[in-house]
VOFI-807597 format. One line per 3 residues: number of its first residue (from 1); their letters; for each residue x, y, z of N, C-alpha, C, O. Coordinates in pm, whole numbers, plus 50000, padded with zeros to 5 digits. Each point is the difference from the previous one (the first is absolute). Layout:
BEGIN
NUM> a> X,Y,Z,X,Y,Z,X,Y,Z,X,Y,Z; ...
//
This chain:
BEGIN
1> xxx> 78537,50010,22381,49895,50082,49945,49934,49924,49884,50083,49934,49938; 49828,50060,50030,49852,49943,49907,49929,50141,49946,49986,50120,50023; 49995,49822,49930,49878,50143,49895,49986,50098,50091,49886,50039,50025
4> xxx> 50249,50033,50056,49979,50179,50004,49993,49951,50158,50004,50103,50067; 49990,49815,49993,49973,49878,50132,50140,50030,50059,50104,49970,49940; 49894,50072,50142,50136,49960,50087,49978,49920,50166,49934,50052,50090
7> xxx> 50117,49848,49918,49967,49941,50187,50146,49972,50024,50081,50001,49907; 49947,49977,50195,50116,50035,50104,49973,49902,50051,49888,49983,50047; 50220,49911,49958,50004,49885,50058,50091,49974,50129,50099,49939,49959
10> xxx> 49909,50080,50161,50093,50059,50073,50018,49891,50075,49907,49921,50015; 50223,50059,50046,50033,49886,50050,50055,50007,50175,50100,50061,50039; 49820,49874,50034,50070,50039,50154,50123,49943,50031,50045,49899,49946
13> xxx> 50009,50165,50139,50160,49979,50033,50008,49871,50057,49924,49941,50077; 50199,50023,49864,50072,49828,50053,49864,49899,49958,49972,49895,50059; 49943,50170,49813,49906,49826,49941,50095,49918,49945,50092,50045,49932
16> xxx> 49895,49840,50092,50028,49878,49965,49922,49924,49918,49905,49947,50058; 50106,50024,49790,49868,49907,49904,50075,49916,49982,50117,50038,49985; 49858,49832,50009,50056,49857,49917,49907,49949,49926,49894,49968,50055
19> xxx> 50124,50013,49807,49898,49887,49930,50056,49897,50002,50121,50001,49981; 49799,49857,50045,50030,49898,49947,49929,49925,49912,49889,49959,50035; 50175,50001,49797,49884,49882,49988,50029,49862,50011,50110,49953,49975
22> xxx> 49771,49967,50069,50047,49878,50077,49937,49903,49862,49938,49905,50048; 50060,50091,49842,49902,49982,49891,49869,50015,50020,49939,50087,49938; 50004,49839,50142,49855,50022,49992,49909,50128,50113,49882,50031,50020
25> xxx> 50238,50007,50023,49941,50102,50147,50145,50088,49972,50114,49954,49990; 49836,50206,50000,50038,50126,50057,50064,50045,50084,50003,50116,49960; 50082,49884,50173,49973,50045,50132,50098,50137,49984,50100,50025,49933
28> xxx> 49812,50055,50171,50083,50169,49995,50016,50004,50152,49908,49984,50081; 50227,50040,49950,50001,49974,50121,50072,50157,50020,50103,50036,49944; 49826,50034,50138,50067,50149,50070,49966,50042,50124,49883,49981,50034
31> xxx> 50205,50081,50054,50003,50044,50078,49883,50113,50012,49920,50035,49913; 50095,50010,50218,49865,50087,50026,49991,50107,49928,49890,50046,49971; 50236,50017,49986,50027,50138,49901,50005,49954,49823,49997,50069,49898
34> xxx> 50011,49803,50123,49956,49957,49848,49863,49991,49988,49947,50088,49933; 49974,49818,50120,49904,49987,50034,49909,50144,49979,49914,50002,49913; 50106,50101,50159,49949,50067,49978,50026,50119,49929,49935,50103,50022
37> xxx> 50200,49886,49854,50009,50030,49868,49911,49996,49932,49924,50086,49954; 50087,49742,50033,49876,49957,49881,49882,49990,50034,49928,49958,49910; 50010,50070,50212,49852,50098,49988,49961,50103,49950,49894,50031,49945
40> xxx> 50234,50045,50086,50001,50130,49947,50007,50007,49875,49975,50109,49949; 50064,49768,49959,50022,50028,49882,49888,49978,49928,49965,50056,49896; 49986,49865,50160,49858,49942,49955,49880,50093,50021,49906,50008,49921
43> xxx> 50107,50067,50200,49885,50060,50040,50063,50147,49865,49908,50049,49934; 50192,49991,50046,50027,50089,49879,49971,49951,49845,49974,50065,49899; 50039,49819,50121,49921,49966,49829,49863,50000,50028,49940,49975,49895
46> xxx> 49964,50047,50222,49851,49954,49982,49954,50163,50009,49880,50015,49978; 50186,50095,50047,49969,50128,49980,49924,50027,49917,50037,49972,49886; 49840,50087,50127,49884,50038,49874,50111,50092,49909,50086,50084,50026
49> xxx> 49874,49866,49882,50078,50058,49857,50102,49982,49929,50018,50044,49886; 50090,49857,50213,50073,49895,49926,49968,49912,49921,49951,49893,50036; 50082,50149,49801,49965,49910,49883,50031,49872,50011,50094,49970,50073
52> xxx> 49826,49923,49853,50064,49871,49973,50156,49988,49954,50040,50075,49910; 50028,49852,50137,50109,49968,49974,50096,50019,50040,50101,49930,49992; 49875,50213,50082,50142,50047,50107,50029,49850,50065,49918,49909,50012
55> xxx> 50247,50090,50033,50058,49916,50021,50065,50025,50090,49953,50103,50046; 50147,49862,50022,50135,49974,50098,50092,49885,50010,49990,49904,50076; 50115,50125,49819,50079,49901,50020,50061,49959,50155,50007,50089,50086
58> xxx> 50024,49809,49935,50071,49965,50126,50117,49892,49912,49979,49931,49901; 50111,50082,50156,50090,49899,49942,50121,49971,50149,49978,50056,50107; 50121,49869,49879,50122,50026,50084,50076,50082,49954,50032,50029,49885
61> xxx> 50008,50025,50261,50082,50164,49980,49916,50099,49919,50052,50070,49914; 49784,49935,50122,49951,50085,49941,49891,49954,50072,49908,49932,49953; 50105,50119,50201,49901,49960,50091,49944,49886,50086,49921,49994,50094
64> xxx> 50169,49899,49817,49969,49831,50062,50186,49992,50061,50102,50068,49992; 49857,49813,50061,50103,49940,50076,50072,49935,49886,49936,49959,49903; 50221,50028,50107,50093,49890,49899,49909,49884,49989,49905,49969,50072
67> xxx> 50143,49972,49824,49934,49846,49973,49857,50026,50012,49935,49900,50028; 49983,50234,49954,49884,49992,49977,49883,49954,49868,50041,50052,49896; 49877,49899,50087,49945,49984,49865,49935,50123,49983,49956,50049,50104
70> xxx> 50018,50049,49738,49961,50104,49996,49887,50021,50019,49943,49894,49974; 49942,50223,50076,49906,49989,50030,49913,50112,49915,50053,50111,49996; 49844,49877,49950,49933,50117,49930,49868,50002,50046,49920,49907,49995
73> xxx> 50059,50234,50062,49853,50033,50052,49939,50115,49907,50052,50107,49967; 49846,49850,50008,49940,50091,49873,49875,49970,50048,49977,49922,50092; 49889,50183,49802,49933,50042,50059,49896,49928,49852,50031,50008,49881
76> xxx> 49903,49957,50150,49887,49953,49899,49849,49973,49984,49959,49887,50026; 49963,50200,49936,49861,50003,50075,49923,50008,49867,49925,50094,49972; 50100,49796,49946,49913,49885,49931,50012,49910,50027,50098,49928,50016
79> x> 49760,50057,49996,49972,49839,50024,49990,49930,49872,49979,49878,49998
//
């Protein structure tokens, strides 16, 4: 919840997320139910009326795979 804001970030059954960082490159590698987690999560931070800054931690054992690097999706609409 954000300023009085509540979104629901909901996760489909058996997703799979891995981060990796490779130093200079990212890679998120998930299965089809991960995969289409983090659309969902994304398409819930772009909701008209979600303030700047809402966030979603991702970390391992908190939505990512072991040995994952942590991941933060937030919402920011200044340019």
């Amino acid at each position: 919840m954000a300023d009085g804001t509540t979104r629901d970030f909901r996760w489909e059954e058996g997703a799979r997320i891995e981060v990796r960082n490779l130093g200079g490159e990212i890679v998120i590698e998930a299965n089809a139910a991960g995969l289409k987690t983090l659309a969902s999560h994304l398409l819930t931070l772009a909701q008209d009326g979600t303030p700047d800054g809402v966030h979603l931690h991702l970390e391992e054992n908190n939505g990512l795979e072991e040995g994952s690097a942590s991941l933060i999706l937030e919402r920011c609409d200044d340019e």
